[in-house]
C-alpha positions as CSV (number, residue, x, y, z in Angstrom):
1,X,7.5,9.9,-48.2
2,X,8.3,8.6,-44.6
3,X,11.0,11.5,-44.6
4,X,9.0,14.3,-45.1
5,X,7.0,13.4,-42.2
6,X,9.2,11.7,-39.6
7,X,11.5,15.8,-40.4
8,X,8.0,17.7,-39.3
9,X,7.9,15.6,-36.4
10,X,11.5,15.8,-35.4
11,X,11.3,19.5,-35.9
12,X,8.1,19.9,-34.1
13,X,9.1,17.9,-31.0
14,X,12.7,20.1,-31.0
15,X,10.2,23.3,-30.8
16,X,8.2,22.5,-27.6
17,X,9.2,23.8,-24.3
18,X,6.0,21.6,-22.5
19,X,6.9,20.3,-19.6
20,X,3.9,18.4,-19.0
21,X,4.5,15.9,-22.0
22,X,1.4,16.5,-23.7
23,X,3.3,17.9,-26.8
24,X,3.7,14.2,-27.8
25,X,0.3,14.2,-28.7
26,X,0.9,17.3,-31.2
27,X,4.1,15.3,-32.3
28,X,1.9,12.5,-33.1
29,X,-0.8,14.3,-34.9
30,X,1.9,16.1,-36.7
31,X,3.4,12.5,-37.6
32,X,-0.2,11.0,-38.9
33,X,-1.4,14.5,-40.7
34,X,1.8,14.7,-42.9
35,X,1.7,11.3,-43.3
36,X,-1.4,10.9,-44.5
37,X,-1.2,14.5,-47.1
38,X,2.0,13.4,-48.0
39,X,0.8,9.7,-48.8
40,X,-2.4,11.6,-51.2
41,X,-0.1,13.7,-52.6
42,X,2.0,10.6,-53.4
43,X,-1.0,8.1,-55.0
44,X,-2.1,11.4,-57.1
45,X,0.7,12.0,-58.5
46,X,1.6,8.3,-59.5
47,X,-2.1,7.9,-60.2
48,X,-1.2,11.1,-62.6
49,X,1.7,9.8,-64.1
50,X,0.2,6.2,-64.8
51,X,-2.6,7.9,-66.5
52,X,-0.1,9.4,-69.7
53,X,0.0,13.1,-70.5
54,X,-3.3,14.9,-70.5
């Protein structure tokens, strides 16, 4: 899970050209929004899978 994330982050920060240093705030907010979708993707699918076939 932490994977998934901490690559979007890598890949965002290799993309800015800012000079001012605010992109680490996007790089952060990249970090925490993929975190978090990837983390409710995560608990619904094992939520899913605990519950048996439908």
């Amino acid at each position: 899970m932490f994977g998934t994330s901490a690559g979007l982050a890598v890949a965002f920060f290799d993309w800015s050209d800012d000079s001012t240093g605010l992109f680490m705030v996007g790089v952060t907010l990249v970090l925490l929004g993929s975190l978090a979708a990837t983390g409710t993707v995560a608990a619904a699918l094992r939520h899913r899978s605990e519950s048996g076939p439908a």
